[in-house]
C-alpha positions in Angstrom: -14.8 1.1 -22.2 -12.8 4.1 -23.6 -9.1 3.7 -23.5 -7.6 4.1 -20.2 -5.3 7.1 -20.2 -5.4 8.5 -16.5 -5.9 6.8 -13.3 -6.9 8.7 -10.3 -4.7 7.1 -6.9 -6.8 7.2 -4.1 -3.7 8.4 -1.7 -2.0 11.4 -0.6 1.0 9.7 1.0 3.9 11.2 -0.7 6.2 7.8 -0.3 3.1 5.5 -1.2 2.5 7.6 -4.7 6.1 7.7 -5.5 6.6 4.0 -5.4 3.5 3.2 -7.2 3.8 6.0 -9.9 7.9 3.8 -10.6 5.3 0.4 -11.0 3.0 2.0 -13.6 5.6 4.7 -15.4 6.0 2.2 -18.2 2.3 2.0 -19.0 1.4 5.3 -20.7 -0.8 6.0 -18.3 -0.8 8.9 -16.2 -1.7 8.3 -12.6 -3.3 11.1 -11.2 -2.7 11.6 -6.8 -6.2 12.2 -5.5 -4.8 15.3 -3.8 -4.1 17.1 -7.1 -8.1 16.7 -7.7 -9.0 17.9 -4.0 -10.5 14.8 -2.9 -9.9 13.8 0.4 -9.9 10.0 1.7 -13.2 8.5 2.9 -13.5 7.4 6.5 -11.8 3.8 6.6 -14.7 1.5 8.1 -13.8 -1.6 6.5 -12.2 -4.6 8.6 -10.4 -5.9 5.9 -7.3 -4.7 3.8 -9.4 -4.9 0.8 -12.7 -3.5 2.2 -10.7 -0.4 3.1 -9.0 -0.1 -0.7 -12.3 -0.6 -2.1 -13.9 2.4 0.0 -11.1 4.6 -0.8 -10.9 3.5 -5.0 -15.1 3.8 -5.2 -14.8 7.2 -3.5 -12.0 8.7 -6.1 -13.4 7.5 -9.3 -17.3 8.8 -8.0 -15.7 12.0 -7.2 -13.1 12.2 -10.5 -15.3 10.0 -13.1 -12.2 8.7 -13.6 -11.1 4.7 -13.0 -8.9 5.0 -9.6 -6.4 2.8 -7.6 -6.4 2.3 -4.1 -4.5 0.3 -1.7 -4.5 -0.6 2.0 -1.7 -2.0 4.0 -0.7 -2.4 7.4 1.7 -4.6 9.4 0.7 -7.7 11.2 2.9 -8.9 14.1 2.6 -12.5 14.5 3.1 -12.3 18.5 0.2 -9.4 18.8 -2.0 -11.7 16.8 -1.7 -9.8 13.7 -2.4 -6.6 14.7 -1.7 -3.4 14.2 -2.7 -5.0 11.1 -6.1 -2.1 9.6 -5.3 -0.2 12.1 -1.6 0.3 11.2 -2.1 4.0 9.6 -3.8 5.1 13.3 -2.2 3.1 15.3 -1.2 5.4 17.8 -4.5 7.4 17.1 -6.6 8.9 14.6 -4.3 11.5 13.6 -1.1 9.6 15.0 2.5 10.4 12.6 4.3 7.8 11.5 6.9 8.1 14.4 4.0 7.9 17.0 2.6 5.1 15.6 6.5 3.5 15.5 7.0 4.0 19.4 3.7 2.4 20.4 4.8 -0.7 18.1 8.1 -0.9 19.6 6.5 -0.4 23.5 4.3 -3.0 22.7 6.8 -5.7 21.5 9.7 -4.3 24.4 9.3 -7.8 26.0 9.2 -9.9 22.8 11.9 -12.0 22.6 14.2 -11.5 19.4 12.9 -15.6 18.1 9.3 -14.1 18.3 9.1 -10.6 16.2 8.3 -11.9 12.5 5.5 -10.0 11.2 4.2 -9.4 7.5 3.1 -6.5 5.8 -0.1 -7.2 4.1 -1.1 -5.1 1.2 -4.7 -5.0 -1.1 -4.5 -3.3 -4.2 -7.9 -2.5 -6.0 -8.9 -0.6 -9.4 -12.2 0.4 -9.8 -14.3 2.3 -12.7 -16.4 5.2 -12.0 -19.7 4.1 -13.5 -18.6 0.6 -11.8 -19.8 -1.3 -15.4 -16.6 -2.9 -14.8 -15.8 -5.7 -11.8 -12.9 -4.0 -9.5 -10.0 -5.6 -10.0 -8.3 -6.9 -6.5 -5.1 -8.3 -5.9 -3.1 -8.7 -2.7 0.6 -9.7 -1.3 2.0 -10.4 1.7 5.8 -9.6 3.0 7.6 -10.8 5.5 10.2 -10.0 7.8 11.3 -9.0 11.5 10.7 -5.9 13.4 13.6 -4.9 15.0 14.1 -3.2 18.1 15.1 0.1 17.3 15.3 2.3 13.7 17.3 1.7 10.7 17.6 3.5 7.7 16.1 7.2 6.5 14.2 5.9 3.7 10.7 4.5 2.9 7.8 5.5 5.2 5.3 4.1 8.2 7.4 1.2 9.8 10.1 -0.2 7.4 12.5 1.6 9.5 12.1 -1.3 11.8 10.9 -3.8 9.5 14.1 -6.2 8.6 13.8 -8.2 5.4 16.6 -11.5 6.1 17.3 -11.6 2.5 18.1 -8.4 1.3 19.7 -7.4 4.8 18.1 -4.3 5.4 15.5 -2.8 6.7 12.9 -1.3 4.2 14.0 2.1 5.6 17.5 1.2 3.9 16.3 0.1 0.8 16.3 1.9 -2.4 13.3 2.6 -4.1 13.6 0.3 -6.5 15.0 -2.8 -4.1 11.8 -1.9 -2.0 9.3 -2.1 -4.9 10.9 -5.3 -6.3 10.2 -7.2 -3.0 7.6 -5.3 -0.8 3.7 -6.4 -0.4 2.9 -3.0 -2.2 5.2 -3.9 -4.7 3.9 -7.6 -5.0 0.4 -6.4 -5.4 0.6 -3.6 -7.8 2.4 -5.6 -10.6 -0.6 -8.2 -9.6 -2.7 -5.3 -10.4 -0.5 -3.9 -13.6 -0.6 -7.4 -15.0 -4.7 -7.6 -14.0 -5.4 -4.2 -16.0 -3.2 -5.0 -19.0 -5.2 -8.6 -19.5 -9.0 -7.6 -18.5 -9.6 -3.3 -18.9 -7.2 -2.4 -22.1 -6.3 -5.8 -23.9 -4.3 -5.0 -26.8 -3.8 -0.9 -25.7 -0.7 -1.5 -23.0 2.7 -2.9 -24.9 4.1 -5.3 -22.0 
């Protein structure tokens, strides 16, 4: 296939494309938000992380005829048997903010005991060519942590104000970019992917 130059991301969550633009800014590759193309996301029908990044990656690279990234995450609470889990984006609703969906997390767990919050957030990262000669590429991470009981931290986005990682001692809300990316599930499974495209699209194009 013809070098790969630019990579269309299949998001248009400003704190998602930040964080995965620092991941791939050493590749000399330009990654492309799907929003600066006008393509809007797909309906979300899968019931699986990587079902969902798969629908979202196919739909940007029919629509760009470029290769496109995609990922979909959520958080899993142990003690709600893993959900919000795909549902963790629209939680609250279809249209539901990121503070809405918070709140109805936090009612939910209000009786969880503190021994009883642990939760992971689960991540699937996919690449995916446009004329699909290529297999996608699919790689996925899991992070784990507490959810606390009330907010910490102005950073980050959906629920790492809440979301308490033991070792680092802060919430992901708290963290700096770069501490979040170096220990997150998105993080995890977008070097996974890096590491994936370097060794089986552009062998020998990518200096690592």
């Amino acid at each position: 296939m013809p070098a790969v130059t630019r990579i269309v991301l299949a998001s248009s969550n400003p704190g998602k494309i930040r964080e995965i633009a620092d991941l791939f800014a050493d590749l000399g590759i330009t990654v492309i938000p799907q929003s600066d193309l006008n393509i809007e996301s797909p309906p979300e029908t899968g019931v699986t992380f990587v079902e969902n990044a798969l629908i979202k990656a196919r739909y940007a690279a029919q629509q760009s005829g470029l290769p496109a990234m995609a990922d979909d995450s959520g958080i899993a609470v142990d003690a709600l048997d893993g959900n919000p889990g795909v549902y963790s984006a629209r939680y609250a609703g279809a249209n539901a903010t990121d503070e809405q969906n918070l709140d109805k997390l936090l009612n939910e767990m209000s009786d969880i005991t503190d021994a009883d919050r642990g939760a992971g957030f689960h991540c699937a990262a996919v690449l995916v060519c446009p004329d699909e000669t290529c297999e996608p590429l699919v790689a996925e991470a899991v992070w784990r942590g507490t959810v606390l009981r009330q907010r910490h931290g102005v950073g980050g986005f959906g629920y790492d104000p809440v979301f308490y990682d033991a070792a680092a001692g802060k919430t992901g809300a708290q963290m700096s970019r770069e501490e979040k990316n170096a220990v997150s599930h998105r993080g995890k499974a977008f070097r996974q992917l890096k590491t994936l495209l370097q060794d089986k699209l552009i062998p020998q194009q990518i200096s690592t």
